[in-house]
C-alpha positions in Angstrom: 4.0 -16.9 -18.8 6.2 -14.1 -19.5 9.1 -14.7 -17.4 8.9 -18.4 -19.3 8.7 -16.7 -22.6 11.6 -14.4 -21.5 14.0 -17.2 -20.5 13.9 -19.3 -23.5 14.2 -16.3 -25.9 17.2 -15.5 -23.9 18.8 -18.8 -24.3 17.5 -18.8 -27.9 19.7 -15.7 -28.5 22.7 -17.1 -26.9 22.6 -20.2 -28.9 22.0 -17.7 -32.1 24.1 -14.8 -31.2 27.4 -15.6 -33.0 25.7 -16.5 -36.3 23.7 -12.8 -35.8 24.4 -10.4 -38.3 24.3 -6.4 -37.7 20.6 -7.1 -39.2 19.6 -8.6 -35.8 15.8 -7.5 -36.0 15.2 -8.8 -39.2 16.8 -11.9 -38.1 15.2 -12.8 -34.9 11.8 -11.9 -36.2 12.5 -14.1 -38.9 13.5 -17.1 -36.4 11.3 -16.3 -33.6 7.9 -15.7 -35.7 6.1 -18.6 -34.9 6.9 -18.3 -31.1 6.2 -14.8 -30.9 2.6 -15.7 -32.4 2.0 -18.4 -30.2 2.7 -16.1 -26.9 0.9 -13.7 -28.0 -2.3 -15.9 -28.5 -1.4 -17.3 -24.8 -1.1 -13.5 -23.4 -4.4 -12.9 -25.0 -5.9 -15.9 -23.5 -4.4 -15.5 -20.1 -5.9 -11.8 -20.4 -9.3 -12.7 -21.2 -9.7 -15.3 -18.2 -7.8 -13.0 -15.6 -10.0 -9.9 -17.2 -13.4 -11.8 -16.7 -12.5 -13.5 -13.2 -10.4 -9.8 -11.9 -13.8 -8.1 -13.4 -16.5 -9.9 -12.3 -15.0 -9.7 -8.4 -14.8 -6.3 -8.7 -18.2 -6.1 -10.1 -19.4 -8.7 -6.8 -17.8 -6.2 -4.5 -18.3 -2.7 -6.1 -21.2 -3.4 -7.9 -20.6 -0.6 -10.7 -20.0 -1.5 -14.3 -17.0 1.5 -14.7 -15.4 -0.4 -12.4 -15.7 -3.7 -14.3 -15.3 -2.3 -17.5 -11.9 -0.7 -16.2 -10.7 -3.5 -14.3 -11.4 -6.0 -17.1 -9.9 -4.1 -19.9 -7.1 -3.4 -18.2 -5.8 -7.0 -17.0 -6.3 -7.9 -21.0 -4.4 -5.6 -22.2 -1.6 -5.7 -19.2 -0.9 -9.4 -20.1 -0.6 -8.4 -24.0 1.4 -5.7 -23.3 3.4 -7.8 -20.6 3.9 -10.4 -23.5 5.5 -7.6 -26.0 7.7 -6.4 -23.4 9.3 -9.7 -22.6 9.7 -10.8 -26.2 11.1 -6.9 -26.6 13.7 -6.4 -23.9 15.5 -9.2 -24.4 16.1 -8.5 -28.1 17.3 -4.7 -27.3 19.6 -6.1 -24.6 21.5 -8.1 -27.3 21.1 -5.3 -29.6 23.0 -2.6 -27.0 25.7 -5.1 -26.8 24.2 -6.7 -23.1 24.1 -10.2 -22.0 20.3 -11.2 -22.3 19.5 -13.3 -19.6 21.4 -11.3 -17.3 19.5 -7.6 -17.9 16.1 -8.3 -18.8 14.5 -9.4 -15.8 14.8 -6.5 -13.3 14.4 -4.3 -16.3 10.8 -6.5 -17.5 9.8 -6.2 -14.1 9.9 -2.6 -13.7 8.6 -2.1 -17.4 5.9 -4.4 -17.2 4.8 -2.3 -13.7 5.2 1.0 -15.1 3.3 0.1 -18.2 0.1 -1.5 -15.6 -0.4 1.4 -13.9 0.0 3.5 -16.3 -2.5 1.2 -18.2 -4.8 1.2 -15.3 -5.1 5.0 -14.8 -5.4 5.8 -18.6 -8.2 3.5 -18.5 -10.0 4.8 -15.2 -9.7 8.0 -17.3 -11.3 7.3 -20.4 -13.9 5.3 -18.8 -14.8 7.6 -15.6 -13.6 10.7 -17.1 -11.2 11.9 -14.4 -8.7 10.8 -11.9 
């Protein structure tokens, strides 16, 4: 879903690019609006049914709720966050003068990893109270 998104807001900013002014944020939240609302919806749904399925396993083999709470929760809001970042780094690629389509994935893929675990654990530590 998010390498998807990623690819055709990268070809959506090469066809746009040369009519960009030095207002490029404004711009491309102005044109891409209604996309960015629809992925978003998508990541949220994609979240919800890969937090219930990833949670209840872990429930089935664990049987704790901390574990389901933190497993669940996290795989939602990975997929949202996973969303922002590949409707983000595209758009600050063409800002720092980068080719799109070129830089984002290798930098999506190690953003969207960092930002899981680091989900993950932050969640394990709210929930269970230390690592």
């Amino acid at each position: 879903c998010t390498i998807g998104a990623v690819h055709v807001l990268c070809l959506s900013i090469r066809r746009t690019g040369n009519r960009l002014s030095r207002d490029v944020f404004a711009q491309l939240w102005f044109l891409f609006r209604p996309f960015a609302i629809s992925q978003l919806w998508t990541g949220a749904g994609v979240g919800v049914v890969l937090g219930v399925a990833a949670g209840l396993w872990s429930l089935l083999l664990e049987r704790q709720i901390g574990v389901f709470i933190v497993v669940s929760f996290s795989q939602f809001f990975i997929c949202i966050m996973s969303v922002i970042c590949g409707m983000g780094v595209p758009i600050v690629f063409l800002q720092l003068g980068y080719d799109p389509a070129l830089m984002s994935i290798p930098m999506l893929t190690t953003l969207c990893d960092v930002l899981s675990l680091s989900v993950y654990f932050i969640l394990a530590h709210i929930v269970f109270g230390a690592f």
